[in-house]
PAMAR-76380 format. One record per residue (C-alpha): residue in three letters; x, y, z. Coordinates in steps of 0.25 Angstrom, whole numbers, plus 5000, padded with zeros to 4 digits. Layout:
BEGIN
KOLFI code   xx   yy   zz
KOLFI  ALA    X    Y    Z
...
//
This chain:
BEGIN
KOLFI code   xx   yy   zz
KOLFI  UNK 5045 5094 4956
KOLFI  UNK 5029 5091 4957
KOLFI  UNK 5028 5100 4943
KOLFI  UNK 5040 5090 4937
KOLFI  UNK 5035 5078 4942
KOLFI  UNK 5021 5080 4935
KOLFI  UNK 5027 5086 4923
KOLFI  UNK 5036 5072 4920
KOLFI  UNK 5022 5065 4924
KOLFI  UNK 5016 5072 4912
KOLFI  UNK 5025 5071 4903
KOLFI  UNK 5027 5058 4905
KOLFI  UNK 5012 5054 4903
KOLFI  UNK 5014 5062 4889
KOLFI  UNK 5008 5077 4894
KOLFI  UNK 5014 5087 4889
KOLFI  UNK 5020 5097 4901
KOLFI  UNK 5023 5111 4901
KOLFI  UNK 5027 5123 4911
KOLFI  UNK 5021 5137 4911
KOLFI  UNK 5027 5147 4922
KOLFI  UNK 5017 5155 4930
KOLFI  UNK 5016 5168 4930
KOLFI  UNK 5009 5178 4921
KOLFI  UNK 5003 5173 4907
KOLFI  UNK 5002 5157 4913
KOLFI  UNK 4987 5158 4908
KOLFI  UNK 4991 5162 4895
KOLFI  UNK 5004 5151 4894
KOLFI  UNK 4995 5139 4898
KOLFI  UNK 4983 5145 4888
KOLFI  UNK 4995 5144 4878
KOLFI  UNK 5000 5131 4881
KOLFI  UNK 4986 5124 4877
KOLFI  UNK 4987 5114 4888
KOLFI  UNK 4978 5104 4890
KOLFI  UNK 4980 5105 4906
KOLFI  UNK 4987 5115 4915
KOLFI  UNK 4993 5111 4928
KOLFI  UNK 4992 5123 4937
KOLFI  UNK 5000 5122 4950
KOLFI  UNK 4994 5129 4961
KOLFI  UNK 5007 5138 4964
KOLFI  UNK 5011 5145 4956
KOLFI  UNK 5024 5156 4956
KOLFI  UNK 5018 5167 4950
KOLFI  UNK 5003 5163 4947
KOLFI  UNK 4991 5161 4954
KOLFI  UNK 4986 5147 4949
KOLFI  UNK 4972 5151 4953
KOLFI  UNK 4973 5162 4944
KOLFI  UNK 4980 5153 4933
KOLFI  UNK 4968 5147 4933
KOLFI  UNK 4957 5157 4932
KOLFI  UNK 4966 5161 4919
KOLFI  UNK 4968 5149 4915
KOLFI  UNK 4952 5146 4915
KOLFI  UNK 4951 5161 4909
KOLFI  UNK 4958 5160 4898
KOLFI  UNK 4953 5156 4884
KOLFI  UNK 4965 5148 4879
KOLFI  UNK 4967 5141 4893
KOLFI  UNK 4952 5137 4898
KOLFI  UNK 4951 5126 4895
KOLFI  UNK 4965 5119 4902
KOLFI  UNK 4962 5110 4913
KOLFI  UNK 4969 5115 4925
KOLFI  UNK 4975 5107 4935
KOLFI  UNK 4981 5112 4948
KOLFI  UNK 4992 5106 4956
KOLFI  UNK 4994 5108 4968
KOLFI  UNK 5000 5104 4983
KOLFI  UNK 4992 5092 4992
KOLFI  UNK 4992 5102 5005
KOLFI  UNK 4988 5114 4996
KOLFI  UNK 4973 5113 5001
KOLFI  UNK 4969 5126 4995
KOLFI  UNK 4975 5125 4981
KOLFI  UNK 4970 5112 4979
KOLFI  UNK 4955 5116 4981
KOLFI  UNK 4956 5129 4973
KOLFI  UNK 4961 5121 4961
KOLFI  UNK 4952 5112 4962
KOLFI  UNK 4940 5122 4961
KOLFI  UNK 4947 5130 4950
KOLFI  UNK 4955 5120 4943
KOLFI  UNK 4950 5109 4935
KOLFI  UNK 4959 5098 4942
KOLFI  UNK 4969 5097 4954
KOLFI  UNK 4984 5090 4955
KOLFI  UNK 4990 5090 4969
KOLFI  UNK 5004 5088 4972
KOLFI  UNK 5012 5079 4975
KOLFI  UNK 5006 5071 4961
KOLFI  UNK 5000 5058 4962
KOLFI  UNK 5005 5055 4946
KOLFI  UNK 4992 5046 4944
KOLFI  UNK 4982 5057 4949
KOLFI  UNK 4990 5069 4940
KOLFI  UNK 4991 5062 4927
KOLFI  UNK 4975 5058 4929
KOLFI  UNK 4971 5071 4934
KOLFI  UNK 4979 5079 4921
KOLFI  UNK 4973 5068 4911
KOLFI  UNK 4958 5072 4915
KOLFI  UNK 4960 5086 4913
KOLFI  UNK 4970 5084 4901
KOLFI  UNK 4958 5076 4894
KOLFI  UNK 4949 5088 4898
KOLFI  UNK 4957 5097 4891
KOLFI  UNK 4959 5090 4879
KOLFI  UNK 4943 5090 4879
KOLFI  UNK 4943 5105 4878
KOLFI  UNK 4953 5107 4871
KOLFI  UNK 4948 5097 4861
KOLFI  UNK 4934 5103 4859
KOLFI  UNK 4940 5116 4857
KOLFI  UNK 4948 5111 4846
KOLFI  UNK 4941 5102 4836
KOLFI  UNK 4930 5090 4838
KOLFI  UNK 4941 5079 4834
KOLFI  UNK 4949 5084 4843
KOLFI  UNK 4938 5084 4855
KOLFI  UNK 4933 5069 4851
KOLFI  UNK 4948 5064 4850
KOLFI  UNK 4952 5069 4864
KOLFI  UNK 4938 5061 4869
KOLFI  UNK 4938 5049 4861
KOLFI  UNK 4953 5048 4868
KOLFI  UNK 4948 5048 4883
KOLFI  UNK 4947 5036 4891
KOLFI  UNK 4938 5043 4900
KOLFI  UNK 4923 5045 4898
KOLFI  UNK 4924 5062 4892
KOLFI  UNK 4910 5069 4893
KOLFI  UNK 4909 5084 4890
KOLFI  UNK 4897 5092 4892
KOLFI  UNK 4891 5107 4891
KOLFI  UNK 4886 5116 4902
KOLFI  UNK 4871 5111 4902
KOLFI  UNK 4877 5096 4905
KOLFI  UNK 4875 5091 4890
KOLFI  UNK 4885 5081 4884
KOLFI  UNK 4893 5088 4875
KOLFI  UNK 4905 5076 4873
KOLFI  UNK 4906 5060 4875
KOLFI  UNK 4919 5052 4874
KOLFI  UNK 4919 5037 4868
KOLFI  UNK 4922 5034 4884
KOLFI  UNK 4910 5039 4890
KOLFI  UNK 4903 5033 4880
KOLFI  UNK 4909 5018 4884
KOLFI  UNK 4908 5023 4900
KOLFI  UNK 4892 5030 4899
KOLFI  UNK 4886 5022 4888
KOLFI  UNK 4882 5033 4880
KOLFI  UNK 4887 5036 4865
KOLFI  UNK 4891 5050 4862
KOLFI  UNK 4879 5052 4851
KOLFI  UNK 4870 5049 4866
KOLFI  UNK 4877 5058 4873
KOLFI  UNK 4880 5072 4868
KOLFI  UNK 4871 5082 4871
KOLFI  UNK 4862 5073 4882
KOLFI  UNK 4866 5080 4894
KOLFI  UNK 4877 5074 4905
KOLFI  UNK 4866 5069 4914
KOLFI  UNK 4865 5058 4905
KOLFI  UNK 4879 5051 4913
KOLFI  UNK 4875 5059 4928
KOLFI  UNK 4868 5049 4936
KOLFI  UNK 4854 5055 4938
KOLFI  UNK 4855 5058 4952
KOLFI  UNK 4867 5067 4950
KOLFI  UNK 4861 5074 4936
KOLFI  UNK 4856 5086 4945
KOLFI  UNK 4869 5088 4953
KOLFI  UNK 4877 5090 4941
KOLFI  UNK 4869 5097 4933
KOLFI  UNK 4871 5107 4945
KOLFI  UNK 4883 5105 4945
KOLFI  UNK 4886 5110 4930
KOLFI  UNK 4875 5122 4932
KOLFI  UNK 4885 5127 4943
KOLFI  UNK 4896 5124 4936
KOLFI  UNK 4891 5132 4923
KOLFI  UNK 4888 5142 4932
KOLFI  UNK 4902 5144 4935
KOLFI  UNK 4900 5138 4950
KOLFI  UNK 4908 5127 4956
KOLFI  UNK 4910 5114 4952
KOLFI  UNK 4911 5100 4961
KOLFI  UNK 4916 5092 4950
KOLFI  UNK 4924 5099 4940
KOLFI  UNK 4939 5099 4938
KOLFI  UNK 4938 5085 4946
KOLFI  UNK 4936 5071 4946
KOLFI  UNK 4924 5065 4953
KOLFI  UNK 4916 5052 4954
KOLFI  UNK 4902 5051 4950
KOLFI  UNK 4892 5042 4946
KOLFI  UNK 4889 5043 4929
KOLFI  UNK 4879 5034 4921
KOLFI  UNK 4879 5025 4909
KOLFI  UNK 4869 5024 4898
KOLFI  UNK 4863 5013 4906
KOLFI  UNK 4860 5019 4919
KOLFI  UNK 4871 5014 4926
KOLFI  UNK 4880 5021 4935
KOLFI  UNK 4893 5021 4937
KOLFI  UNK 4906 5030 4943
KOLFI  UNK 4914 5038 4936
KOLFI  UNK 4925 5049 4938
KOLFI  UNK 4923 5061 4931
KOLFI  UNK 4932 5073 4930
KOLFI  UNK 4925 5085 4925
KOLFI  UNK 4930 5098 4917
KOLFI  UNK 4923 5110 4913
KOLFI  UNK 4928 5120 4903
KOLFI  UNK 4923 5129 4892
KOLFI  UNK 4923 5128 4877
KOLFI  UNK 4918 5141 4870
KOLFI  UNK 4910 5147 4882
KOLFI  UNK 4904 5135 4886
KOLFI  UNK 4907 5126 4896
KOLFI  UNK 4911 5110 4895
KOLFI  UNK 4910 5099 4904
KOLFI  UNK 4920 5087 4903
KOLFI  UNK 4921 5076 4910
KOLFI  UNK 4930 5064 4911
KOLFI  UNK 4923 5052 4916
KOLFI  UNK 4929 5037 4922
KOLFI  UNK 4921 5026 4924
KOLFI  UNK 4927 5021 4940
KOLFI  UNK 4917 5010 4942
KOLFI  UNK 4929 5001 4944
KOLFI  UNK 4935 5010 4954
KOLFI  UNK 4921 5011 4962
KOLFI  UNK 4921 4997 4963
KOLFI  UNK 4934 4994 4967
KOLFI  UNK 4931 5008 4978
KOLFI  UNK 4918 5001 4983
KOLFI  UNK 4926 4987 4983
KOLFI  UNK 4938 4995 4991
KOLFI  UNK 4927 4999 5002
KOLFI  UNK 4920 4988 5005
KOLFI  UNK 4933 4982 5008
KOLFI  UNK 4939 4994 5016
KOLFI  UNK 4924 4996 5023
KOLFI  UNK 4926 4981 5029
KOLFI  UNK 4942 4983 5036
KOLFI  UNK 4945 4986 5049
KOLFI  UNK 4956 4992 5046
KOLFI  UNK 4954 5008 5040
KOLFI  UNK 4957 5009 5027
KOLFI  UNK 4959 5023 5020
KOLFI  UNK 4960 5026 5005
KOLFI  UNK 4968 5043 5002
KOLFI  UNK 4971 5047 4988
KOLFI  UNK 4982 5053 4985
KOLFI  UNK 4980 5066 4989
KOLFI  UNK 4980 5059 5002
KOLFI  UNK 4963 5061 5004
KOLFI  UNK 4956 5050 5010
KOLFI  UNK 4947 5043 4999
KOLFI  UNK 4942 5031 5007
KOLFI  UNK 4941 5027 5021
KOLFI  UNK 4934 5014 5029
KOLFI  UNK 4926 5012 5040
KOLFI  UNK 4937 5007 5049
KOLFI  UNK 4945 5018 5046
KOLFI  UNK 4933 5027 5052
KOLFI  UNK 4934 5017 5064
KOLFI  UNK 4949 5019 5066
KOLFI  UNK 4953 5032 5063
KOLFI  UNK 4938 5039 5066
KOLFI  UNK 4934 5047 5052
KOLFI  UNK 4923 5045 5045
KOLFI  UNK 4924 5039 5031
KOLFI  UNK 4918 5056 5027
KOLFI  UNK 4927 5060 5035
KOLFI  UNK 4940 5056 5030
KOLFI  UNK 4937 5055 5016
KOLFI  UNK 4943 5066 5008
KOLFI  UNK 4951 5069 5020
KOLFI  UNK 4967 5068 5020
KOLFI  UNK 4973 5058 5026
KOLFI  UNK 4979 5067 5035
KOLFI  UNK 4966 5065 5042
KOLFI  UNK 4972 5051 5048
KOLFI  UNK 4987 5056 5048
KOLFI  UNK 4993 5062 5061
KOLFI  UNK 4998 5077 5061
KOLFI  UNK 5010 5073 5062
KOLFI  UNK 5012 5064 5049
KOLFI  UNK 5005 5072 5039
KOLFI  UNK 5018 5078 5033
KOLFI  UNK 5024 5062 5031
KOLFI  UNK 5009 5057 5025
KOLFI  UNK 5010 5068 5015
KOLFI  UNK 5024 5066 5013
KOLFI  UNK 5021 5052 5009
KOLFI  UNK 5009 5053 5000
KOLFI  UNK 5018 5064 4994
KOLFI  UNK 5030 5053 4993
KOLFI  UNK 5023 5043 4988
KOLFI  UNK 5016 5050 4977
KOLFI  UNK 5029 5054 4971
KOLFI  UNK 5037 5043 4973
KOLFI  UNK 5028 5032 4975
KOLFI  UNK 5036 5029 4987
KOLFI  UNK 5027 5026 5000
KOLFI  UNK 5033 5023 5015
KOLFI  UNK 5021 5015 5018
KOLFI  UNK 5012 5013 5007
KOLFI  UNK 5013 4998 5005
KOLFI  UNK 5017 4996 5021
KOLFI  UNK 5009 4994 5035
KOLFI  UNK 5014 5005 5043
KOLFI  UNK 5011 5009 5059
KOLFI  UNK 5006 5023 5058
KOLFI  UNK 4997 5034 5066
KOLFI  UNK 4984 5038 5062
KOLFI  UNK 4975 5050 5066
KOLFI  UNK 4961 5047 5072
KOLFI  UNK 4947 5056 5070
KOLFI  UNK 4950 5059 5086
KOLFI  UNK 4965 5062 5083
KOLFI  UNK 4971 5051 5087
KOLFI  UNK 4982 5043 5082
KOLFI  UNK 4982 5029 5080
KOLFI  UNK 4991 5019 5077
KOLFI  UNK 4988 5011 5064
KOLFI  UNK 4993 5004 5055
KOLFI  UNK 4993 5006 5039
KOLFI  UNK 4993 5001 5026
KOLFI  UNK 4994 5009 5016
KOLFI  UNK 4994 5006 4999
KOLFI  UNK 4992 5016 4988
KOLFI  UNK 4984 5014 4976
KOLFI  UNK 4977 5022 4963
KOLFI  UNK 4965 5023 4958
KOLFI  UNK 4963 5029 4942
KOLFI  UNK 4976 5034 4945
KOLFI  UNK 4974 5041 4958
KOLFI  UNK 4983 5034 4969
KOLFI  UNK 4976 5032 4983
KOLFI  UNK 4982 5026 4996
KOLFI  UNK 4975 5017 5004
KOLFI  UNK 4978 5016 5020
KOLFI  UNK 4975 5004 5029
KOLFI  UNK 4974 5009 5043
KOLFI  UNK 4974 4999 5056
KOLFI  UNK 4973 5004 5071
KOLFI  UNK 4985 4999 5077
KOLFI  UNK 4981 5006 5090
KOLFI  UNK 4978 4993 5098
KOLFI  UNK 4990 4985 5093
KOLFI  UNK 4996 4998 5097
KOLFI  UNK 4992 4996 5112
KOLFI  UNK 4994 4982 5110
KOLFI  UNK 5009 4984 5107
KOLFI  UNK 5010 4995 5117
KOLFI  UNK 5003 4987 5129
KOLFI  UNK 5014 4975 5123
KOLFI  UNK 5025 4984 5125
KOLFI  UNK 5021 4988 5140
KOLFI  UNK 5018 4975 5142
KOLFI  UNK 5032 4970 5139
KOLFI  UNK 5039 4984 5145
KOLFI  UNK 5030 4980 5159
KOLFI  UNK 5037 4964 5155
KOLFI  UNK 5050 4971 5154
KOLFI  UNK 5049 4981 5166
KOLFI  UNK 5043 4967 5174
KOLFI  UNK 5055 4958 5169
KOLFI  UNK 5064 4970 5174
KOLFI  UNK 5058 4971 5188
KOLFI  UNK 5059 4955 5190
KOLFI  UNK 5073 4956 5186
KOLFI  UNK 5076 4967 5196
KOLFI  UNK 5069 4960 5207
KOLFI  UNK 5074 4945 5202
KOLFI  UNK 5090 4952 5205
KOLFI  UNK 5084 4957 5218
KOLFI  UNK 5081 4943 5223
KOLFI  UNK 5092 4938 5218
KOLFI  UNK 5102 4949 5224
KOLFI  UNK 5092 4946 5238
KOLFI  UNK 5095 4931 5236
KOLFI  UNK 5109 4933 5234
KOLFI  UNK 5109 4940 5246
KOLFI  UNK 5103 4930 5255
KOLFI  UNK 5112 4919 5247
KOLFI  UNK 5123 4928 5252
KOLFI  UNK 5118 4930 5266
KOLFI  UNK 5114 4916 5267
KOLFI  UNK 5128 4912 5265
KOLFI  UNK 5134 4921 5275
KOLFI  UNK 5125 4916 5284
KOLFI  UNK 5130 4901 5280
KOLFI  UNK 5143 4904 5283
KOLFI  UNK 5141 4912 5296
KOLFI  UNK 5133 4900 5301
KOLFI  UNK 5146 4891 5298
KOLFI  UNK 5155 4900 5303
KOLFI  UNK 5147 4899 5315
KOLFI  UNK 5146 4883 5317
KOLFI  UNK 5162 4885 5314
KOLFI  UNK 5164 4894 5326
KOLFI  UNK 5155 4885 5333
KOLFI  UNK 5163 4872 5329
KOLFI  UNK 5178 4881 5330
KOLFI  UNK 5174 4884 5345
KOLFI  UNK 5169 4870 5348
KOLFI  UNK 5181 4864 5344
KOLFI  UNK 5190 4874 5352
KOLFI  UNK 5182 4870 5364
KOLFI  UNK 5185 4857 5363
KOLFI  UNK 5199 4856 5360
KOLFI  UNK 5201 4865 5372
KOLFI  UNK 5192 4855 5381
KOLFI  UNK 5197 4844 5377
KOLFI  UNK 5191 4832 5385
//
């Protein structure tokens, strides 16, 4: 159904979508498709993805396809393998937003390749296109293309630029990591940075710094390896992050930021103060780290619900919940919880009270009134046995009336009868 879902998405979004069934000859179909991505789910029925992969990357027709695996939230394992050997990463359930970014990036990528291997025309139409500042280099760093966008974002024309090595936008205190970086990269060892997206700092014509975004491939083109990378100004976005903490760092109340993964992206001081991580500790954690054992199944239900649906039990709402502390101790709070995106990447954004004393407030009020009760109780009981005492006494008192006047009547009676029978 995930499959279908996304398949409608692209379509809609005007992609082109086709299925090729796994199995023996899957390299050779997808070289034949002339793709300009492959999605490569991380089960297959009668394939290793992995191996998908290494003859996908071993093939001469096929080489040059991004490939992105999809793959399950709770699969830990799969998702760090496509990450270290595929050039980007989907997990399921989608966030639509996230997908559509994530194939663009490598669907522009592609189109670079491809382009480069087709014709010169083609190559500068497909950059000239872009949004996105697209800067392509060789393995000894120098510039190899420039786009109209890096141009308008570094300062720089292309007739500046091509040749002069890629140092000339790398902030001079980083120019010695990444030459490292690419050393050990052409020499077939690991890379930090490719096949995802990143922040950074870049430089303008003028000296100044600023943030970017960058996403980073590396393919080959007769022998010889490329560098493209898709860079985004996210100045604006920084601000509106530095204007975000300053306002979170001032609140008493805890207030934690997750992305839709469900990964902790931000978290406050009095977050610290309430629940007992440390802001290096939490961050890039999941949000399991705060959740009871015993609601983990419904939180992942619902971040799962609501990226399908859009339909959310308590975003929007102030609920009562429980929360886990560093200690492991749950505590009552109270949430807020509202969902937002960034660059179409959606984010949730929790507000977090410590209701523990109202809590005990509430609790000590109840005892309160149940002692009140019991007390009104007791004084009832002992107000029906006074007045059962006092009807007895009222009762006896009245006997005791009546046998006094019953006996000044026998007095007066026998008085009488001695008078009239000694009359004078």
């Amino acid at each position: 159904s995930s499959s279908k879902e996304l398949q409608e998405l692209l379509e809609k979004e005007g992609y082109v979508f086709g299925r090729l069934a796994s199995g023996p000859g899957i390299v050779e179909a997808i070289a034949a498709e002339r793709s300009n991505l492959v999605l490569l789910c991380s089960e297959l029925e009668n394939a290793n993805p992995f191996e998908v992969l290494e003859g996908l990357k071993e093939s001469q027709q096929a080489r040059d396809i991004p490939v992105i695996f999809m793959t399950g939230v709770d699969d830990a394992e799969a998702k760090v393998k496509s990450l270290e050997t595929g050039d980007d990463l989907i997990v399921k359930p989608f966030e639509i937003r996230e997908v559509l970014a994530r194939i663009e990036r490598q669907v522009t990528v592609s189109k670079v390749r491809m382009a480069l291997r087709e014709s010169e025309a083609k190559f500068r139409s497909v950059m000239e296109s872009a949004i996105d500042a697209i800067i392509s280099a060789d393995s000894e760093g120098r510039i190899r293309s420039w786009n109209s966008a890096a141009t308008a974002l570094f300062g720089h024309t292309e007739t500046d630029v091509i040749g002069q090595p890629i140092d000339l936008i790398i902030p001079e205190r980083f120019r010695q990591r990444h030459q490292e970086g690419v050393r050990r990269v052409t020499s077939g060892g690991p890379s930090h940075v490719i096949g995802k997206t990143v922040e950074l700092a870049a430089v303008r014509k003028d000296g100044s710094e600023f943030p970017v975004e960058l996403s980073l491939a590396t393919w080959f083109l007769d022998e010889e390896r490329y560098y493209t990378g898709i860079i985004r100004d996210i100045s604006e976005r920084k601000q509106a992050e530095q204007k975000f903490r300053s306002v979170t760092e001032s609140a008493i109340d805890a207030i934690i930021s997750a992305n839709h993964e469900g990964e902790i992206v931000s978290w406050n001081k009095a977050a610290t103060q309430i629940l007992g991580h440390t802001e290096e500790e939490a961050v890039g954690q999941r949000l399991e780290l705060i959740i009871p054992e015993k609601f983990h199944e419904a939180h992942r239900n619902g971040m799962a619900r609501f990226t399908e649906t859009g339909e959310g039990h308590v975003i929007g709402t102030t609920v009562e919940l429980a929360a886990c502390t560093k200690s492991g101790e749950e505590l009552p709070i109270e949430l807020s919880l509202s969902t937002w995106t960034v660059r179409d990447e959606r984010y949730y954004t929790g507000i977090i009270r410590d209701i523990g004393e109202r809590k005990r407030a509430e609790q000590a009020l109840r005892q309160s009134e149940q002692a009140l009760r019991e007390r009104s109780e007791e004084l009832k009981q002992k107000n029906a046995a006074l007045k059962q005492t006092l009807d007895q006494l009222n009762e006896m008192h009245d006997q005791l009336m009546i046998q006094e006047k019953m006996a000044s009547l026998g007095k007066l009676s026998a008085g009488m009868a001695h008078e009239l029978n000694n009359p004078a």
